[in-house]
C-alpha angles and dihedrals in degrees: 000000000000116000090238102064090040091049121113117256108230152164116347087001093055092044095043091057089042094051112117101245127207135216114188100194097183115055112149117204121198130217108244090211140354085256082066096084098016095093091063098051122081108256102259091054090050086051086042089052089047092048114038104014116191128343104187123188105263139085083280137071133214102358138048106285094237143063115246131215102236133004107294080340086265126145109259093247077058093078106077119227092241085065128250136100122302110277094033099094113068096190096052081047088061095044093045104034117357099053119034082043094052095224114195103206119345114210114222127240118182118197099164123127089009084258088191102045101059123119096223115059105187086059081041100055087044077063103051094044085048099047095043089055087048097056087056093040103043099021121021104035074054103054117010081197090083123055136197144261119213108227110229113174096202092204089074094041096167085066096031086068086046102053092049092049083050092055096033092063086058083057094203099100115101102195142007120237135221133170127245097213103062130145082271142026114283079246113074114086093241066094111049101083085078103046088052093054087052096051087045090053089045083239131159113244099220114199110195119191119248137053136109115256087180093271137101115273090216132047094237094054125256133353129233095216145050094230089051085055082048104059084035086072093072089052091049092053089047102052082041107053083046087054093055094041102048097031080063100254102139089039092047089051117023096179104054119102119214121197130198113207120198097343093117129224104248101093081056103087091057093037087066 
């Protein structure tokens, strides 16, 4: 045997592999400004941007379809004090969260722009590659502490390979996302080109609650509030998790690892 693997472990060393580590897997950073991620998308999807906005896939157009009950619904001390939303300021994100809570690495989950929610998915696709740009450029070459998320809208699932061989031959991204509210359920093989490539990439398939896949997020339509859509997520991962089991996915591709973020635990008990 080596003496370094029969030495002793002491003092700081012992200390430093002892040291309880955390990983925080749902850190949602926010674009300050539209210009943000402007720079990274060709020029007629920025005009498109300017002119049209977004055009989700809901009853409404341009904005969420229901009233919240506080800005963003964010805590006040959220807001830092350069403008701009909660999550936009790296620097306020260290002061508040990464540092006095000693996070170890801080996943990335971008929400902004609902990416996967847009009717159009070609204008839709210019987002993800851009945002997906944006989280190495603004986030993770700043601080090595956060990681990103490859965007994959799964509706557009040709580019959606695309898009995750583009970012996989970066080799910095941690997960690939998708979205739990599509056109279908997760389940159908429509889907399965992209499960496989993840297997393949030995890469997480992270599932974080909200969107908008053009139906209605409860059985009985749509809601009139924000905090009825809210309760309505459990349901979504739920009916969603039901739909990859028994539509074969798991069997189909052992190796893959699903993860369910911020969809709670609770609806497991009667799911199964």
């Amino acid at each position: 045997m080596s003496d370094v693997i029969d030495r002793p472990i002491l003092g700081e060393e012992a200390a430093a592999q002892s040291r309880l580590r955390i990983i925080d897997c749902d850190v949602h950073p926010s674009i300050h400004a539209h210009s943000d991620i402007e720079q990274f998308m060709p020029k007629c999807w920025q005009e498109h941007l300017r002119t049209y906005g977004s055009h989700l896939r809901t009853p409404y157009i341009g904005t969420t379809p229901y009233p919240r009950s506080s800005p963003l619904i964010a805590r006040r001390d959220a807001w830092p004090p350069t403008g701009g939303p909660p999550g936009s300021d790296l620097d306020f994100m260290r002061k508040q969260h990464l540092d006095p809570l000693d996070i170890e690495y801080g996943i990335l989950q971008v929400l902004d722009l609902f990416i996967f929610s847009q009717q159009n998915l070609e204008f839709g696709a210019a987002i993800q590659r851009a945002i997906n740009d944006w989280q190495l450029a603004l986030w993770s070459d700043r601080d090595p502490r956060l990681k990103a998320s490859i965007l994959a809208g799964q509706d557009d699932t040709e580019f959606a390979i695309a898009e995750i061989e583009r970012c996989a031959k970066i080799g910095r991204y941690v997960q690939i996302n998708v979205c739990p509210r599509a056109n279908e359920p997760l389940g159908r093989r429509r889907y399965w080109p992209i499960y496989a490539r993840a297997q393949e990439l030995g890469l997480p398939l992270g599932i974080h609650v909200g969107g908008y896949g053009g139906h209605a997020p409860t059985g009985g339509g749509w809601p009139s509030y924000y905090v009825e859509e809210h309760q309505s997520n459990a349901h979504t991962m739920a009916a969603q998790l039901t739909s990859l089991v028994l539509e074969g996915v798991p069997e189909r591709f052992p190796n893959l690892k699903i993860v369910f973020i911020e969809g709670g635990f609770g609806w497991i008990p009667s799911a199964t």
